[in-house]
Structures are given as structure tokens and as C-alpha cells.
N, C-alpha and C positions, 0 to 999 in steps of 0.2 A: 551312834548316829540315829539320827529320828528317822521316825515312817514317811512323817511331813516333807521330809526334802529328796526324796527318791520323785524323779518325773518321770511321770507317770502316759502321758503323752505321746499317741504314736504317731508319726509320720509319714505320709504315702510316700512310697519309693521312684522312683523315676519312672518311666516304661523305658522298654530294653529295646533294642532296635528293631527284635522281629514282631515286637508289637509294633509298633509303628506301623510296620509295613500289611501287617494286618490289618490296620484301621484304611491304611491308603486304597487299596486294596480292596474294603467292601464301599470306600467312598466312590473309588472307578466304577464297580457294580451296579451300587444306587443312580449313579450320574447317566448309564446306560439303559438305565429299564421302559421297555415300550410300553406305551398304554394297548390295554387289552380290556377284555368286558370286566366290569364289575359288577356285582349279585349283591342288591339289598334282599336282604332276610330277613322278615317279621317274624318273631315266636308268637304262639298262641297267645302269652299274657300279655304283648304287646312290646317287648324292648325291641328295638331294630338293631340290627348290625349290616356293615359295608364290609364285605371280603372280596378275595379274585380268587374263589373256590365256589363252585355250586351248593345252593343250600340243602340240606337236610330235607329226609321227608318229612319231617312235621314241621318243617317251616313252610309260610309262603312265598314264594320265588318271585322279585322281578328282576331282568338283567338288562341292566343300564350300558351300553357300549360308548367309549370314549372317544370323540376322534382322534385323529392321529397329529401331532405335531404339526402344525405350518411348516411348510419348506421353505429355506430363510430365500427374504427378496431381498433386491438391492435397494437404499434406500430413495423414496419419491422422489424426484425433481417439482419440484413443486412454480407453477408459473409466474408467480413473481420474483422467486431466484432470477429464471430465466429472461423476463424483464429486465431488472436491475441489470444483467450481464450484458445484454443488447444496450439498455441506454447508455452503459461506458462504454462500450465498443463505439455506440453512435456519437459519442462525444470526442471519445479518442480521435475519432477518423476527425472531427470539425477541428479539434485542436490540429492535427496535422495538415488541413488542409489551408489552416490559416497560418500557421508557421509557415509552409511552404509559398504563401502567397504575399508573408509578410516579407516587403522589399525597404531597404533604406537607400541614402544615398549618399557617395563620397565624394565631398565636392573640393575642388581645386581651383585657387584662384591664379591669376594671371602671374603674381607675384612670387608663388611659390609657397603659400600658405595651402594647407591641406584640413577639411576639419568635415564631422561626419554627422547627418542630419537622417528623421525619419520622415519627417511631414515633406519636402523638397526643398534644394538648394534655393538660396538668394542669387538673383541676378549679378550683384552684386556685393562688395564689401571693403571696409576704408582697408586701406591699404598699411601697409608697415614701414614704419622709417626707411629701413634697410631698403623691403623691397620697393617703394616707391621710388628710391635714390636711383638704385641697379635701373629699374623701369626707364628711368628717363635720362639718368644718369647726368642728374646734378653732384653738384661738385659743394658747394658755399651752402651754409649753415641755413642763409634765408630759404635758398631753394627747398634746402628739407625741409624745414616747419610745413613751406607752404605745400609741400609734395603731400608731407603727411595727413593732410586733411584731403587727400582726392582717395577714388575707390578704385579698384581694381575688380572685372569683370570676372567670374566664375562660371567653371563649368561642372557640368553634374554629371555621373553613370553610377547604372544602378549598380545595390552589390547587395547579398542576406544581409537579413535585420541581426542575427547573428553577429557574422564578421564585425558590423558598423558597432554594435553594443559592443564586441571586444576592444575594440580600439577605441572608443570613449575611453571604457574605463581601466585598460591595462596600464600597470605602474607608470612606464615609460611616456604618459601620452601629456604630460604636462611639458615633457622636453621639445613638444610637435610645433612647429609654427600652423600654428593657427587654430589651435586646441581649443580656446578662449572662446571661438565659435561654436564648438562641439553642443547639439541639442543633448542641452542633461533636464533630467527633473528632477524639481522640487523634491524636497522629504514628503510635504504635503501631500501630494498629487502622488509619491511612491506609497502611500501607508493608506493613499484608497484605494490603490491597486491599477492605477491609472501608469506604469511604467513599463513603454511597452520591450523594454529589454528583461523585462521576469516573466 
């Protein structure tokens, strides 16, 4: 066998456990150490040195003291956090005071049509086959046509703009006589933000 192929290369070994705890151990130490004075030393031919031992007598001594550590504070509140947090609170409250004050209305007509508005109820509104027939209680085909074009009188009470926007738009409300009425808006008018059930 050649010399050439023996390797020759040594490899550091692992550290063993009570190393480890050795190194942990003087990192605790370093991590704990207080400042205290420190003593620049000038030699006669001029190199300086920085120790935390007093200099020699034939050095020149001066002793530098370190303050001590900051005691940790909490951190600043700074006034415009504290702004920013007032204006949403100030705006929170204006939203709630305007949901609170936002009322709609559920109007009822004479005929038995029901349908729900924000701006206020029509005094009126034409009436339905059915219920204009019931109303007057025609009998013959003419009398309904001409029934159908008369109106029936509605009444209003108020009720949450809430409630009124549920029952717009809950599945069931196309089954409502008098749905057809219901104040909807436009996509338009919802996509500027102009819908006041969002």
C-alpha cells in the first residue's frame, strides 16, 4: 500500500456534554456582570490599555466609572397613538349614535299588501287584483280590471333600519304581497356606498 492513500486528516471531535455546560455556564456569568470602574493606563512609552484592575506604579492612572445599566421602562405612549385611539372611539360612538337614530318604515296598505321603506311611506298605492276585488267585493271580470287601477291608502309605523333591511332582503320576501314596493337600491348607488342597509 502507498503512503499517498493513508488520510491523513484529523477531525475535531464533538464537545461532550460537560463541555457544553461549561460554555453555558460562563455565558450565564458574562450575561450577569455589572459595570464597575474601569482604569485606563498609559506606559511611559505611550501604548494605553483599558482593565478593571488598578494601574501599576509606573503607569499613569485615570479611572473612568461606567454608569449603571438603565432600569428597564415601559414603553412611551406616544400622542398620536393616543389621538388615533380617541378619533375611533369618537367615530365609534357617531356610528352608533346614527344606527341608533337610523329608523325606517313598515308600511301597510289597506288591502293587505305589506312592504318596507327608509325615506317614508306613500300615502298611497294601486292596489292588487285580489285585494281591490276583497275591498269592494266585486264579483264580474269588468269590475276587477276597473278595481285594479284604483289605490289603496297605507299606513306607516316606525320600526330599526335593521329589522326593515332584514326583511327587504330575506329569501322569503319575494313570497310578501307587496314586496314589489320594498325601497331597494340600485347596484349603482350600493357600489358608492350610498345603501343605507350596509
Amino acid at each position: 500500500m502507498d503512503d499517498s492513500d493513508t488520510d491523513t486528516r484529523v477531525y475535531p471531535r464533538p464537545l461532550r456534554a460537560y463541555q457544553w455546560l461549561v460554555i453555558l455556564l460562563l455565558l450565564a456569568l458574562a450575561s450577569g456582570v455589572r459595570a464597575g470602574p474601569i482604569y485606563k493606563c498609559v506606559e511611559p512609552g505611550g501604548p494605553v490599555a483599558y482593565q478593571d484592575v488598578p494601574c501599576a506604579q509606573t503607569q499613569r492612572a485615570l479611572s473612568i466609572e461606567l454608569a449603571p445599566a438603565p432600569a428597564w421602562q415601559p414603553s412611551p405612549q406616544y400622542a398620536v397613538a393616543e389621538a388615533g385611539a380617541a378619533r375611533r372611539e369618537r367615530h365609534a360612538a357617531a356610528r352608533d349614535r346614527a344606527d341608533a337614530a337610523a329608523q325606517s318604515f313598515e308600511c301597510r296598505a289597506a288591502d293587505g299588501q305589506v312592504f318596507y321603506r327608509h325615506s317614508g311611506c306613500p300615502h298611497s298605492v294601486a292596489a292588487t287584483q285580489a285585494g281591490a276585488a276583497h275591498l269592494r267585493g266585486a264579483r264580474t271580470g269588468a269590475a276587477r280590471s276597473a278595481s285594479a287601477s284604483a289605490s289603496v291608502s297605507v299606513a306607516a309605523s316606525r320600526i330599526a333600519r335593521s329589522d326593515a333591511c332584514h326583511e327587504i332582503e330575506r329569501a322569503g320576501a319575494i313570497g310578501r304581497s307587496g314586496h314589489e314596493n320594498d325601497e331597494r337600491v340600485s347596484t349603482y348607488e350600493r357600489n358608492l356606498g350610498r345603501d343605507p342597509c350596509r
